[in-house]
C-alpha positions in Angstrom: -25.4 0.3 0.9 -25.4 -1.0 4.3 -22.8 -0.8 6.3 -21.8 -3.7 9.1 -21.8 -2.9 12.9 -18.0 -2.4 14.6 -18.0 -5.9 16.2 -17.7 -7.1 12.7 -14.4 -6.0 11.7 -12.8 -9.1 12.3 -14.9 -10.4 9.8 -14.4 -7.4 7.1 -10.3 -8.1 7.4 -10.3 -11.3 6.1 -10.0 -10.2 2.5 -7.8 -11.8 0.1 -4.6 -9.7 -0.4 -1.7 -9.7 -2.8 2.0 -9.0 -1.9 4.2 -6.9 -4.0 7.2 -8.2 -5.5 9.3 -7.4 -8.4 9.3 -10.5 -11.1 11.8 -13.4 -9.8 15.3 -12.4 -11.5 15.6 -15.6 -13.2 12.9 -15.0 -15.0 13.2 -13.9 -18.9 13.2 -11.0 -20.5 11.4 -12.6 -23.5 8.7 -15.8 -22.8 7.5 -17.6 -26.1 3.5 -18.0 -26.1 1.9 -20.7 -24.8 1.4 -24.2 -26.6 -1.8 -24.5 -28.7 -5.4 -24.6 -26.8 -4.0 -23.1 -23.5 -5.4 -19.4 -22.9 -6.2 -17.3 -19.8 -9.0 -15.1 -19.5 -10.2 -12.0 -16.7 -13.4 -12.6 -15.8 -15.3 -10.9 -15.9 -13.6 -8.2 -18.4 -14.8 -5.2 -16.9 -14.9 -4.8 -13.2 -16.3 -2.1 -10.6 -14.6 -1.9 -7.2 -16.8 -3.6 -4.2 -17.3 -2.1 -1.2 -14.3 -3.6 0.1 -12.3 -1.1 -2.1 -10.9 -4.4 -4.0 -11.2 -5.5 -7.6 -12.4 -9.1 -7.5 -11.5 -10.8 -10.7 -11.7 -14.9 -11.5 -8.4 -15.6 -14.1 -9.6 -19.0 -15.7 -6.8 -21.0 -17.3 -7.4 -23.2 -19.6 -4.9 -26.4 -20.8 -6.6 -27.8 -24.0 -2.6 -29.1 -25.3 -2.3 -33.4 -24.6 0.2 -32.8 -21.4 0.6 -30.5 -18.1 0.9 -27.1 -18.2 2.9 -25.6 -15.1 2.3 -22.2 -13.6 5.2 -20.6 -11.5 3.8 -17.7 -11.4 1.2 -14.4 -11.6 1.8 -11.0 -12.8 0.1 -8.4 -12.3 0.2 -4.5 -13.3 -2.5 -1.0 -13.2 -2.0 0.7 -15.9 -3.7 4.1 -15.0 -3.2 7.8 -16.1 -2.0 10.7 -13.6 -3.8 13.8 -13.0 -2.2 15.5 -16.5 -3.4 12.3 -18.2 0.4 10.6 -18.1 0.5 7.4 -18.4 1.2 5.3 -15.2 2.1 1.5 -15.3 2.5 0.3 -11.1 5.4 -2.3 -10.2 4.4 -5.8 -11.1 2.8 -7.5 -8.0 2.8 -11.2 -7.6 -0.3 -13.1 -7.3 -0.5 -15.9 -5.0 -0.7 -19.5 -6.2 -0.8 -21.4 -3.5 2.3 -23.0 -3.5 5.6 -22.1 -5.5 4.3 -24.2 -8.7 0.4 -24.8 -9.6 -0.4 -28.0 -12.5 -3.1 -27.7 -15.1 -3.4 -31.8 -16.6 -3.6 -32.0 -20.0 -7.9 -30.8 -21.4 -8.3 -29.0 -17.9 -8.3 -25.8 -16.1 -7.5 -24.0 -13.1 -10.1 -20.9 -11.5 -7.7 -18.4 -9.3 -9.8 -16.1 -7.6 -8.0 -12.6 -6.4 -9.2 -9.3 -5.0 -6.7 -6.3 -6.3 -6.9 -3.0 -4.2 -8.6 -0.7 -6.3 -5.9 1.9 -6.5 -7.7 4.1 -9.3 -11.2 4.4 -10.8 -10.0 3.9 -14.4 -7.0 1.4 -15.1 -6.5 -1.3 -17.0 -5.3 -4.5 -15.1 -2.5 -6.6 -17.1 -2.1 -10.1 -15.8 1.0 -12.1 -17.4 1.3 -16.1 -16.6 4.5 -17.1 -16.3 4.6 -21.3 -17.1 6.5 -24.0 -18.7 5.4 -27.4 -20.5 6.0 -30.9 -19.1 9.4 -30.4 -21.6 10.4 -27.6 -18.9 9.6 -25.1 -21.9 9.0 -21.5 -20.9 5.5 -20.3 -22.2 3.5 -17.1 -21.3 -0.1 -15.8 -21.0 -1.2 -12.2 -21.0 -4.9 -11.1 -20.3 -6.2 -7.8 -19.3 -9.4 -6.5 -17.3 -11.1 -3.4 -17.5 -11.2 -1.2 -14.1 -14.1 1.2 -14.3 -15.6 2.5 -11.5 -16.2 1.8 -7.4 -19.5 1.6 -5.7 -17.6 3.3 -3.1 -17.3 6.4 -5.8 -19.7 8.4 -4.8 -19.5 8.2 -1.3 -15.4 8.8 -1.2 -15.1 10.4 -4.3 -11.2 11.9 -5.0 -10.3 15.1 -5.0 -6.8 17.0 -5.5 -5.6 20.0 -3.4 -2.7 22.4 -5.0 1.0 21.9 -2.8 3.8 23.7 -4.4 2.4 24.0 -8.0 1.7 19.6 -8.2 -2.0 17.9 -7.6 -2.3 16.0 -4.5 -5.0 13.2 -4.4 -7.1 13.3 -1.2 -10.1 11.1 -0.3 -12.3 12.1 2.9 -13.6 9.4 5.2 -15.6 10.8 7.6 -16.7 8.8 10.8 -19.7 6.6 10.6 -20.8 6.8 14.0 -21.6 10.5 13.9 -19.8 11.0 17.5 -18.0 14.7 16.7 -15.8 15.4 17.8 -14.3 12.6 16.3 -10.0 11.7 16.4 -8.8 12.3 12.9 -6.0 10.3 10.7 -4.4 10.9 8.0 -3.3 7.8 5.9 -0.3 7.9 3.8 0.0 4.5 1.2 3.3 3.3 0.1 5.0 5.0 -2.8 3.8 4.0 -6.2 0.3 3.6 -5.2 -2.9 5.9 -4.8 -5.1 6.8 -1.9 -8.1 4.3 -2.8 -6.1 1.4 -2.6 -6.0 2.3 1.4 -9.8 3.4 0.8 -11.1 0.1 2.4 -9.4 0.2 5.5 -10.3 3.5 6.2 -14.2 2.6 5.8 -13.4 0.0 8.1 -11.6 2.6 10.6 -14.9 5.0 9.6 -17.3 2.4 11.7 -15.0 2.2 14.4 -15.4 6.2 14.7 -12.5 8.0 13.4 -12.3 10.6 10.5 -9.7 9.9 7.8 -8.3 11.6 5.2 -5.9 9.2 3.0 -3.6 10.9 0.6 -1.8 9.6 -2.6 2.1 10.3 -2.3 3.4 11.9 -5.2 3.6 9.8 -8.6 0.4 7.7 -7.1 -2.8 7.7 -7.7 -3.8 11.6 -9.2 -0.6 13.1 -7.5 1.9 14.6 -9.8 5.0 13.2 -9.2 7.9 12.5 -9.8 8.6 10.4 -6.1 11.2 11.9 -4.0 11.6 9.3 -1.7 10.3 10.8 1.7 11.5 14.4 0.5 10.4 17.8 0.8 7.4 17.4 -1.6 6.4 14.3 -0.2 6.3 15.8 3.8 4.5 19.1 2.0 1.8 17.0 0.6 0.9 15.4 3.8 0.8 18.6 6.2 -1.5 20.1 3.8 -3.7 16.6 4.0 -3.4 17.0 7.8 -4.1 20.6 7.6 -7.6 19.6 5.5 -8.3 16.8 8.3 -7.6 18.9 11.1 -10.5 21.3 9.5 -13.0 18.8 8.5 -16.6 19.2 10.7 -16.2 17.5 13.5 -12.7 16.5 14.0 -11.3 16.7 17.3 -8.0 18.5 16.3 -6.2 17.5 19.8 -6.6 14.1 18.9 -5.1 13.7 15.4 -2.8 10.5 14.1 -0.9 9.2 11.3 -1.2 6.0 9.6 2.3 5.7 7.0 3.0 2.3 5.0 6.7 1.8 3.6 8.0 5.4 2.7 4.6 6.6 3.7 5.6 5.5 6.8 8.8 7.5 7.0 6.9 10.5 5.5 4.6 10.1 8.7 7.3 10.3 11.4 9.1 13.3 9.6 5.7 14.9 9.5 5.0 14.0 13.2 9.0 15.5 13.9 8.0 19.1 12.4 3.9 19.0 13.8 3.8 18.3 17.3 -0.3 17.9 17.5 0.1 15.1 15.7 -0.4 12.7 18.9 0.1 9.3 17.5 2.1 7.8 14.6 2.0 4.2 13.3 4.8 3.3 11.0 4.5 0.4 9.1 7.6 -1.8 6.9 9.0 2.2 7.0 12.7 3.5 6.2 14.4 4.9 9.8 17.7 5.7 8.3 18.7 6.2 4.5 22.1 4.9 4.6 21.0 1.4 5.8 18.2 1.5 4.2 20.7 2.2 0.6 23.6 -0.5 2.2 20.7 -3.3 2.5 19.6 -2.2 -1.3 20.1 -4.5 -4.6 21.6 -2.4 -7.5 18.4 -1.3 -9.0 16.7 -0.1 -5.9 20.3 2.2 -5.0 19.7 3.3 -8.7 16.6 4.5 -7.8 16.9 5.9 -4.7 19.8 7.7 -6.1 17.7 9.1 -8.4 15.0 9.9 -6.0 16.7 11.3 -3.3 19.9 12.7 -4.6 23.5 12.1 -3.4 22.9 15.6 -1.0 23.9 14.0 2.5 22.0 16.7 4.0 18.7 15.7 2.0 20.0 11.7 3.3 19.8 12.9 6.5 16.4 14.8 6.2 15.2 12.4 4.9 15.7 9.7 8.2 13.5 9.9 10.8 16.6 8.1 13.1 18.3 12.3 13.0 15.1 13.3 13.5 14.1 11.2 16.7 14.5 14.2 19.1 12.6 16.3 17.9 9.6 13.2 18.0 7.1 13.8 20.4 3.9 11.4 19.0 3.1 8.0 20.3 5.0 6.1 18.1 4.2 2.3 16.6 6.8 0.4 14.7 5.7 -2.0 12.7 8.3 -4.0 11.4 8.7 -7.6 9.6 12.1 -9.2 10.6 12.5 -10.6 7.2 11.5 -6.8 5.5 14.1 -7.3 2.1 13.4 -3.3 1.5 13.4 -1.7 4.7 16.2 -3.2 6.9 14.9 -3.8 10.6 17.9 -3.0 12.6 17.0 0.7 12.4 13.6 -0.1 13.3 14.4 -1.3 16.7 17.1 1.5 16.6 14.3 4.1 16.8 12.4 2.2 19.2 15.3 2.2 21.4 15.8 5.6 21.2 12.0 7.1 21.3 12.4 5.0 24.6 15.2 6.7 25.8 13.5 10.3 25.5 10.7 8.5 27.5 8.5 9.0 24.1 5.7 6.3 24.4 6.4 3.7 21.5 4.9 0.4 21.0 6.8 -2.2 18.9 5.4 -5.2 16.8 8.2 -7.0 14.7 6.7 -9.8 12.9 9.2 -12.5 12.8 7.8 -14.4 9.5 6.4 -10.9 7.9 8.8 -9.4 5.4 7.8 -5.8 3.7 4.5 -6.6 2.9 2.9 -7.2 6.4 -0.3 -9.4 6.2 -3.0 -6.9 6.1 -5.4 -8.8 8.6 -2.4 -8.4 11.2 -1.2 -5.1 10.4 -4.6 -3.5 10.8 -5.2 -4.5 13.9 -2.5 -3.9 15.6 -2.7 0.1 14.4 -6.3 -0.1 15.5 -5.5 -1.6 18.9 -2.6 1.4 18.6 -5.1 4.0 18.1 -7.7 3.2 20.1 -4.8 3.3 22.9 -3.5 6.7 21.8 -6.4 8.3 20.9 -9.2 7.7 23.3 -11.2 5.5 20.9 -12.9 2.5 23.1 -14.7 -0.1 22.3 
């Protein structure tokens, strides 16, 4: 494999990307098939990862019924098995269609072409079409694709570390520029999902001359779970991935970050509160404060966080980095989207406010168009113009 030269990056960010979100609440429960002659197929029905760390996969609809078929939207969902070969279905992600309805005339079809972050290297990806006929007719598609390997497998292969009795998935990405001692961060994905779905943004940070080690939080990926919401096993889990960075050949263990994403994000500041050599910490869509974040919930999400967290206000509290701020000592990024529906952004400039207070560095991006998912192309480089700031990486 060859790898491109730094001064390419811009190029390697602009990937397709998919943004998670639940299925629309109006839609139903149960969809009647499709009319006769439409069908929807994977293509190709067994796909490796690229190098990108992505699943590319063409879904070819065909309308062979006499009128329109309209798509309103696509599902998506990796059905994978845990490290004690559990089961594992992810949250439904929403595939974009390039407008909020897509037409197929009657006797044609319709190529979408999407690149899934390979979160495992065995799953099954189930893609469900939600449509209705030119009668306004609710019909439904379901197709699935066959995940089996990366070429990126043997390179970065996974590996799990024991933390209080549970597997935790690690992947090592050492720098590319062989320049020890080399800064070192540790990557910590949303919840739900596994380390290799953040595998191709650390190659990318790799060529730029960092060493990386990207951990699954618990319930992703090989990590035994159950999630605990930015608890005690989820902080546990990341110092021992920092501890393994920190001892990897050729890290410079003076100048060590943390890269968190949703929860990961909050689990990255909490860290950062208890292990001061972290030096810089970028928090992306994160959780400052679990009250707001619980008060700014739907009904099913206080149901789960509830059943994640507990109803312990001391565990609330330990779990929001806001009553942890001064003890915070790292750099600090937020991150934020204005229009984030999960994480609410008032605490977000909150902490920012406060970091700035204790005269704690922090930089501040809120997005005023981004909601929880934050574009990736953006969100990447603003944490690498972060951490090439913070930790003495120039280029």
């Amino acid at each position: 494999m060859r790898f491109l030269p730094a001064p390419s990056l811009a190029v390697l960010l602009a990937c397709a990307a998919i943004a998670s979100a639940a299925p629309a609440s109006g839609e139903p429960g149960h969809v009647p098939p499709a009319p006769a002659g439409a069908s929807m197929a994977g293509i190709p029905d067994t796909v490796q990862a690229n190098a990108d760390g992505r699943w590319p996969v063409t879904l070819r609809i065909v309308n062979g019924s006499e009128f329109g078929l309209y798509c309103d939207s696509v599902l998506v969902t990796v059905e994978t098995t845990d490290a004690g070969g559990h089961p594992v279905t992810s949250k439904p992600r929403q595939l974009p269609l390039g407008g909020s309805t897509t037409s197929i005339t009657g006797h044609d079809s319709l190529s979408l072409e999407v690149a899934l972050p390979a979160e495992a290297e065995q799953a099954t990806l189930v893609f469900r079409l939600f449509a209705h006929d030119h009668e306004g007719h609710a019909t439904s598609l379901v197709d699935t694709v066959r995940a089996n390997g990366s070429v990126l497998s043997t390179l970065y292969p996974s590996e799990t570390i024991r933390v209080r009795g549970r597997d935790v998935e690690i992947v090592r990405v050492p720098s590319s520029l062989g320049n020890p001692p080399a800064p070192g961060i540790l990557v910590l994905p949303a919840e739900g999902t596994g380390a290799r779905s953040m595998l191709a943004n650390a190659v990318r940070l790799s060529r730029l001359g960092y060493t990386l080690v990207v951990v699954s939080p618990t319930g992703g990926g090989l990590s035994t779970g159950p999630d605990d919401f930015a608890g005690p096993m989820s902080i546990a889990a990341a110092a021992a991935a920092l501890d393994s960075l920190a001892r990897m050949p050729g890290v410079d263990a003076r100048r060590l970050g943390a890269w968190g994403i949703s929860n990961g994000g909050t689990v990255a500041l909490l860290l950062a509160a208890d292990r001061p050599e972290l030096r810089a910490v970028a928090a992306q869509s994160a959780g400052y404060d679990t009250w707001a974040t619980y008060r700014f919930a739907d009904p099913d999400r206080r149901r789960a966080i509830l059943a994640e967290a507990g109803r312990d206000s001391a565990g609330w509290r330990a779990r929001s980095p806001l009553a942890r701020a001064a003890s915070l000592k790292a750099s600090t990024l937020v991150l934020h989207g204005e229009t984030d529906s999960l994480m609410p952004v008032r605490p977000a400039r909150a902490m920012v406010a406060l970091l700035n207070e204790r005269s704690v560095p922090a930089d501040s991006v809120f997005l005023p168009k981004a909601a929880h998912e934050i574009p990736p192309l953006e969100a990447l480089r603003d944490v690498v113009r972060f951490f090439n700031r913070r930790l003495g990486v120039a280029h």
